[in-house]
C-alpha positions in Angstrom: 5.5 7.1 9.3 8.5 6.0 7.0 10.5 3.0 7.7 13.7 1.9 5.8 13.6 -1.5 5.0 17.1 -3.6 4.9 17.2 -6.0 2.1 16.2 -9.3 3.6 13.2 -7.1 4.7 12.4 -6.2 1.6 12.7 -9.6 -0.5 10.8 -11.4 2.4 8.2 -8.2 1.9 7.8 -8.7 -1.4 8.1 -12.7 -2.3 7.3 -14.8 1.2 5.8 -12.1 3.6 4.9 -15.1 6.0 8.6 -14.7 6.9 7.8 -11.5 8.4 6.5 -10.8 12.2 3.6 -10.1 12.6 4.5 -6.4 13.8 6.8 -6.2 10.8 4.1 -7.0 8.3 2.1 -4.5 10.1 4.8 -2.2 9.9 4.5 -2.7 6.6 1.3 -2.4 5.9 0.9 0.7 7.2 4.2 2.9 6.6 5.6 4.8 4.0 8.2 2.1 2.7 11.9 3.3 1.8 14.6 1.1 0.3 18.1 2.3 0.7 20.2 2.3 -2.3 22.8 0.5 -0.5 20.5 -2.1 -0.1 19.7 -2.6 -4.3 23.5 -2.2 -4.6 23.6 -5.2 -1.8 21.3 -7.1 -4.2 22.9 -7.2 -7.3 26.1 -8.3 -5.7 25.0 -11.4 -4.2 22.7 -11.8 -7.5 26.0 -11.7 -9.3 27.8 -14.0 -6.8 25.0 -16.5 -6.9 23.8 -16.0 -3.8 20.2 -14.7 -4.5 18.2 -15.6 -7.6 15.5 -14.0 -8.8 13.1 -15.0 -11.9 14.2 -11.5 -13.4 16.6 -8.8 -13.8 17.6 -7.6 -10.2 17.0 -3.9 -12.2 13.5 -4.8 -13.1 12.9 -6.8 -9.8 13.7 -3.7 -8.0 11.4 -1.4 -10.2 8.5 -4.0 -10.1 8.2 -3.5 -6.2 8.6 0.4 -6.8 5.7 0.5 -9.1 3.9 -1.1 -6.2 4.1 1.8 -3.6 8.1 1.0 -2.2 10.1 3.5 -2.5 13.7 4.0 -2.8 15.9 7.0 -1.3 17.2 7.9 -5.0 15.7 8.9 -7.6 17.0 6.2 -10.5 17.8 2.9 -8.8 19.9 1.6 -12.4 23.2 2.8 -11.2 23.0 1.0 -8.0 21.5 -2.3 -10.0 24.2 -1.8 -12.7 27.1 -2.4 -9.8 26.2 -6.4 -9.8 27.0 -6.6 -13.5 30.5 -7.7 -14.6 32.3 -5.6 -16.8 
């Protein structure tokens, strides 16, 4: 099974996975996880606004949690990240 996860899904998945159900962690747990583009490109906005922090780059953030069995719906997940930085 495959799920998509939205972004709060995936932060809460990641960093406070308390937050989750209990049938989301299993959900979790057990699927093949998928992050949608959209939702890295979601990221790095409200990174750039200020309205999430993270303790690294949103690119390397996003890569970290790849490298860990998440999956994203693209192949290179840098164009999306590179939309929150200002020009």
């Amino acid at each position: 099974m495959r799920a998509l996860l939205d972004s709060h899904t995936f932060i809460w998945m990641a960093d406070s996975p308390e937050k989750l159900s209990r049938r989301a962690r299993g959900v979790c747990e057990e699927a093949s996880l998928v992050l949608s583009v959209a939702s890295v490109w979601e990221l790095a906005i409200k990174a750039r606004l200020g309205r999430l922090t993270f303790t690294e780059s949103i690119e390397n953030y996003v890569l970290r949690q790849t490298r860990m069995g998440r999956h994203l719906d693209s192949p290179d997940p840098r164009s999306a990240c590179g939309s929150g930085r200002r020009s």
